[in-house]
C-alpha positions as CSV (number, residue, x, y, z in Angstrom):
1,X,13.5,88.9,12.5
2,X,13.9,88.3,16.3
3,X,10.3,88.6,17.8
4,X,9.7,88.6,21.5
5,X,8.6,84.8,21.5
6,X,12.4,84.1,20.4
7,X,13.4,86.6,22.6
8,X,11.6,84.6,25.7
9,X,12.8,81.0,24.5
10,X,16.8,82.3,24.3
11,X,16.2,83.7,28.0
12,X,15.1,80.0,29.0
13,X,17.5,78.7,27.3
14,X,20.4,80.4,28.8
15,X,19.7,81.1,32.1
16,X,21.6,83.2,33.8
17,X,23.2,84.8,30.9
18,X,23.6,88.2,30.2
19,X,22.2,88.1,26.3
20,X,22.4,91.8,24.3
21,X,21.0,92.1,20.6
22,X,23.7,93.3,18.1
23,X,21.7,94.7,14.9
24,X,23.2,95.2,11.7
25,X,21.1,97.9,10.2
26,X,22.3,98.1,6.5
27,X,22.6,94.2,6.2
28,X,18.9,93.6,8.4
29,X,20.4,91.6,10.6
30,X,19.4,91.2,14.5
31,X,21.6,88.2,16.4
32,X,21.4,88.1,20.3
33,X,25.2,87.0,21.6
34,X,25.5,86.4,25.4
35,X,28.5,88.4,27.5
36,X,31.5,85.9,27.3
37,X,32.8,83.8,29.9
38,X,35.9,83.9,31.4
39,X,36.8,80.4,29.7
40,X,35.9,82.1,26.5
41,X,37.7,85.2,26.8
42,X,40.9,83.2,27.9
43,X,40.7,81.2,25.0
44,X,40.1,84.5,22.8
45,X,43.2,86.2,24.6
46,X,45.3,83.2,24.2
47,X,44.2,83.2,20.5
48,X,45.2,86.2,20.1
49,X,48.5,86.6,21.1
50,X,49.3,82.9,18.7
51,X,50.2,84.5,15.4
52,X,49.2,80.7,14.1
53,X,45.8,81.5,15.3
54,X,45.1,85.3,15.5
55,X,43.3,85.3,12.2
56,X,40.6,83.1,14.0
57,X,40.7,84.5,17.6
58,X,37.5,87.0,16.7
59,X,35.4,84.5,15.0
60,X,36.2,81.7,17.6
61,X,34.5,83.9,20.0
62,X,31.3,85.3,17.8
63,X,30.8,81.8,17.1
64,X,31.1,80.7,20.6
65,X,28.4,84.1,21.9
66,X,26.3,83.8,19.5
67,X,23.0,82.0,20.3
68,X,20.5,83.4,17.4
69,X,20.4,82.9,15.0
70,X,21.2,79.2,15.2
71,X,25.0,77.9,14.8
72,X,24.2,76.7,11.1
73,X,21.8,79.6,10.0
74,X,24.6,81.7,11.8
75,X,27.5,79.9,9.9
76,X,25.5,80.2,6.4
77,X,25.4,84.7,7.2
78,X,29.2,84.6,7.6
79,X,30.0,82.2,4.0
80,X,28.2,85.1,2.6
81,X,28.9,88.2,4.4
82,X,32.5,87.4,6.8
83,X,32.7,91.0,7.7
84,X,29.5,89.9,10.0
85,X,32.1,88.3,12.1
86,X,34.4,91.8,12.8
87,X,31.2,93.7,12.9
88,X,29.9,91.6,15.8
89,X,33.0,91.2,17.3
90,X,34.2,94.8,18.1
91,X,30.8,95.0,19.8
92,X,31.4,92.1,22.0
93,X,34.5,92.8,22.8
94,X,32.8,95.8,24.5
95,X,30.4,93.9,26.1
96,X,32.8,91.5,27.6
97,X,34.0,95.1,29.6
98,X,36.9,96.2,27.1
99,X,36.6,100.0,27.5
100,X,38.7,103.2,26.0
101,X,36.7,104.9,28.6
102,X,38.8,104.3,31.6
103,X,39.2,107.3,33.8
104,X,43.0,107.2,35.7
105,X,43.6,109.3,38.5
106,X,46.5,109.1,40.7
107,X,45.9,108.9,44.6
């Protein structure tokens, strides 16, 4: 369970990062991932569009987000539920700015 103490150490120890909680309701799982960096969305992108590597493009970048739980406690989650990773994903995706929402009008 992420407690406010947690909460305060991942702060400090990403300054400057823009950190969201994802929670997972049915599974009871809270991880905090920080808003990707343009590095880390290239690298997602390029990923992507590799049909060598598109099947690891999503989980590359929850693994590279996600700073709680920890990177092994993290790892163990996904062994047992790997839907964790899509889950998370879609939602960071978002936060990275990816919107549907986008409102055209013609000038």
């Amino acid at each position: 369970m992420l407690t406010d103490e947690h909460v305060a150490k991942l702060k400090e120890a990403n300054p400057g990062a823009e950190l969201s909680t994802l929670t997972l309701e049915d599974l009871g799982i809270d991880a905090v991932v920080k808003t990707p960096s343009e590095g880390e969305w290239k690298r997602f992108r390029a990923m992507s569009s590799d049909d060598a590597q598109r099947s690891s493009a999503l989980r590359t970048l929850v693994f590279a987000c996600v700073v709680f739980p920890a990177s092994a406690e993290f790892a163990a989650l996904v062994a047992r539920k790997p839907g964790i990773v899509e889950s998370l994903g879609n939602k960071l995706v978002e936060i990275a700015g990816v919107s549907m929402a986008v409102t055209v009008r013609k000038l």
